[in-house]
C-alpha positions, 0 to 999 in steps of 0.5 A: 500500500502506498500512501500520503498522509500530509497533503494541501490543497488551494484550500490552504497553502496548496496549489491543486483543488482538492478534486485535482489533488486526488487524481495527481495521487491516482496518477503517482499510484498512491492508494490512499491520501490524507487531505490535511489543509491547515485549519480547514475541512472546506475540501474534504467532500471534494476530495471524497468525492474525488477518491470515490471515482477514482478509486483512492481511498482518502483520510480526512484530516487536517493541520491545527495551527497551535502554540506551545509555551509560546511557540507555533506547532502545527498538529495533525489530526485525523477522521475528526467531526467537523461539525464539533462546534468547540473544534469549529470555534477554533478553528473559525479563530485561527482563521480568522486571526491568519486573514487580519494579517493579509494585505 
């Protein structure tokens, strides 16, 4: 079995769409991905989607921005609910913190 466990999409700091991601592992002869954008699951459904027609099996999954004792950590966690609202909450801080800072 051949796999890639720590992906990005455009949806991060990516350059393939998720669907196209997908199929760039179909290519390479990966059988299964993890798609893990930084604080964002806005790709997964894409992804499965993608996976389901094109037979790669994919790990939902993404990279939580965190600190520890004041420094930035990246964690990455995988099959996790999107819709649990204390992780969405974060998350939706992260994010929202990271797009003030854009010019």
């Amino acid at each position: 079995m051949r796999a890639d466990l720590h992906t990005h999409s455009d949806r991060s700091d990516g350059t393939d769409s998720p669907a196209d991601l997908v199929a760039r592992a179909g290519r390479l002869g990966l059988d299964v991905l993890a798609l893990t954008d930084h604080d964002t699951t806005t790709g997964w459904d894409e992804a499965l989607a993608a996976g389901r027609r094109l037979g790669v099996g994919l790990v939902p999954g993404l990279e939580i921005s965190c600190r520890l004792r004041g420094c930035g950590v990246h964690l990455l966690a995988y099959l996790v609910d999107p819709g649990y609202a204390p992780l969405r909450t974060e998350l939706d801080l992260v994010l929202d913190g990271r797009n003030a800072m854009l010019p």
